[in-house]
C-alpha positions in Angstrom: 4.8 3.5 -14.6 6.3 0.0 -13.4 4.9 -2.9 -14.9 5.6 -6.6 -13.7 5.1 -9.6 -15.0 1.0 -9.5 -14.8 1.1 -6.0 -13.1 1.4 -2.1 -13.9 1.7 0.3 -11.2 0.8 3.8 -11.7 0.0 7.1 -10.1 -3.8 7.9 -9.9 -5.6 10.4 -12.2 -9.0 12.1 -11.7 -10.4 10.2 -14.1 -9.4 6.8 -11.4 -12.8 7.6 -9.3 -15.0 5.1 -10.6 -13.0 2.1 -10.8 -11.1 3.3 -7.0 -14.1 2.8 -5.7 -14.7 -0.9 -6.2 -11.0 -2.0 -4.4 -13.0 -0.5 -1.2 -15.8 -2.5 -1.5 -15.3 -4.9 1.4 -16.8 -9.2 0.7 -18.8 -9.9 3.1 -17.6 -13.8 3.0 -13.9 -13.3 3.7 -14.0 -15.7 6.5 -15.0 -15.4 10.4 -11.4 -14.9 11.4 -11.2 -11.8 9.5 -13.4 -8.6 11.1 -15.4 -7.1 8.8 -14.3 -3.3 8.2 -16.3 -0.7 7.5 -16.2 0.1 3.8 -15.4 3.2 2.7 -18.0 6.0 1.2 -17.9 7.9 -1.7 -16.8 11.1 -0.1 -13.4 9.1 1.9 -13.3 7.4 -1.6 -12.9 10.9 -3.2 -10.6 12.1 -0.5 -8.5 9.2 -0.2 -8.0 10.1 -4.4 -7.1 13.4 -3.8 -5.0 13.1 -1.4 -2.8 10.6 -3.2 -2.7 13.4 -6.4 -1.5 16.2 -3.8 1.1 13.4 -2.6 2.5 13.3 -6.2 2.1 17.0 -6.8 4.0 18.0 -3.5 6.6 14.9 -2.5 7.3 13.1 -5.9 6.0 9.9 -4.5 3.1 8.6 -3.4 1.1 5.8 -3.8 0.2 3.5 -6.7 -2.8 2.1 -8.1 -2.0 -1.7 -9.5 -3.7 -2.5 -13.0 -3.5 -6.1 -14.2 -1.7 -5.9 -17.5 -4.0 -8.6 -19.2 -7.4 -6.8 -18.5 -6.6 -3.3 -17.6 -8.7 -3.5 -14.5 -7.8 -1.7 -11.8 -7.3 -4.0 -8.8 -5.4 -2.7 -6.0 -3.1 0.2 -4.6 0.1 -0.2 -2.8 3.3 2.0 -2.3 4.2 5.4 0.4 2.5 7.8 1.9 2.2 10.3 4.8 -0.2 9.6 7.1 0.8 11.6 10.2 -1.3 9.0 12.2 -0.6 10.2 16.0 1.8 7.5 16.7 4.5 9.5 18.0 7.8 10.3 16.8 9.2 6.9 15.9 6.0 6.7 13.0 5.1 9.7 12.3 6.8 11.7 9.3 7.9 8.4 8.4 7.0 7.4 4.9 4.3 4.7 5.5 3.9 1.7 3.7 0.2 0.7 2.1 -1.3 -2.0 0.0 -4.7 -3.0 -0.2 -6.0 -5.6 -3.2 -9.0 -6.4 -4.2 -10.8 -9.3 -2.5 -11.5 -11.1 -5.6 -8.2 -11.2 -6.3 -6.5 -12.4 -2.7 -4.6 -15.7 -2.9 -2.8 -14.7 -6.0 0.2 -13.6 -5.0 -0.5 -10.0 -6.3 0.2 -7.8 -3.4 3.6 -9.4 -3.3 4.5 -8.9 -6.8 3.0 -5.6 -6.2 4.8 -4.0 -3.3 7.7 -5.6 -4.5 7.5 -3.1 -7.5 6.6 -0.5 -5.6 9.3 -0.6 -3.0 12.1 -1.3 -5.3 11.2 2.0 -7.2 10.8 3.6 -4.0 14.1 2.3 -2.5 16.3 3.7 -5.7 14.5 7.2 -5.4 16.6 7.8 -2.1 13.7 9.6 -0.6 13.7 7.8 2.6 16.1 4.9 4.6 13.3 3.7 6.8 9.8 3.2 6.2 7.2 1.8 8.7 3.7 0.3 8.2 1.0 -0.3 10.8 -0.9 -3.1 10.7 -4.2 -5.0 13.2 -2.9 -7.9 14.6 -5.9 -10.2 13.2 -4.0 -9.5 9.8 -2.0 -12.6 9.0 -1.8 -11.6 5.3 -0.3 -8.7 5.5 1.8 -9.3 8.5 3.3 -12.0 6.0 3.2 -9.7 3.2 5.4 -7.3 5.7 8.0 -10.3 6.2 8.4 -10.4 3.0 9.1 -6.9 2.6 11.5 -6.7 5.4 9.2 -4.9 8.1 10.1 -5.7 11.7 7.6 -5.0 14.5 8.9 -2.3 16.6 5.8 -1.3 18.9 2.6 -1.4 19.4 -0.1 1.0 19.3 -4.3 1.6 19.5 -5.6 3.5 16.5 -8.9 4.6 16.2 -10.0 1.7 18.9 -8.3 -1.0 17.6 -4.8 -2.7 18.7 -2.2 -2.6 15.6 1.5 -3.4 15.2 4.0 -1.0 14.2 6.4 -2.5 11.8 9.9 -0.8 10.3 11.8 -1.5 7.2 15.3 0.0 6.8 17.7 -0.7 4.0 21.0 0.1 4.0 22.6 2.3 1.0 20.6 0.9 -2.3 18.1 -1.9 -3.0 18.1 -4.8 -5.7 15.7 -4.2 -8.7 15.6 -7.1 -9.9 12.9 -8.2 -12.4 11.1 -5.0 -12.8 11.5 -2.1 -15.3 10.1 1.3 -15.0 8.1 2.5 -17.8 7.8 6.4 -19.1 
């Protein structure tokens, strides 16, 4: 586990399924500028679970689901994982970066703080140099976010109909973990 100031990040559990399910409940008053996506169902719920348990079980990382420490609600998800998406070479096999939060909880700051957590573990693991992202252009949020992290568009793609940016992060030998501690 990796806890934050307000956050703790942890690997999912069979017992997550209820309480996944409402970070892919999409708000239908986010704003014109941002398309409305098709939210998931159960069944890609339950996948989407179950494939980040094999990701633990088989590479030793994977992604994280974010908790807020004050309420214990589960709010988010945000780390690695291998997508094999069809991009090519240059993206695929790639650990690729995710982080989705909740929508009642945008504006805080929380994805940050977050993927922040998230990469610093990830970067002092050693599993992985580079990591890339892909993200829809119409995304201003997470292209930020991306910034932030260090991710630098390399390319451009279409996925699944829609036009997306191809981002890279690359650090060189180890990362600063400052301000979060890992928890047993």
């Amino acid at each position: 586990m990796i806890e934050t100031s307000r956050l703790l990040l942890r690997p999912q559990r069979i017992g997550d399924f209820e309480s996944y399910k409402a970070i892919w409940v999409n708000d239908p008053n986010i704003g014109e500028d941002v398309p409305i996506l098709p939210g998931l169902t159960e069944e890609q719920i339950w996948d989407r679970l179950l494939r980040w348990l094999g990701h633990w079980a088989i590479f030793g990382y994977g992604p994280l689901l974010v908790v807020d420490r004050q309420t214990g609600e589960l709010i988010g998800e945000t780390g690695v994982a291998r997508f094999h998406r069809g991009n090519g070479p240059s993206f695929d096999g790639v650990p690729e970066a995710l982080w989705r939060i909740k929508y009642t909880k945008h504006g805080q700051g929380l994805a940050a703080e977050a993927a922040h957590a998230a990469f610093n573990w990830f970067d002092t693991q050693g599993i992985s140099a580079r990591t890339v992202c892909m993200i829809d252009h119409w995304n201003h949020a997470s292209l930020k976010l991306a910034g932030k992290l260090g991710f630098k568009e390399f390319s451009q793609a279409v996925y699944k109909g829609n036009n997306v940016l191809l981002l890279e992060r690359i650090i060189a030998d180890q990362a600063i973990t400052s301000g979060y501690k890992r928890r047993k």
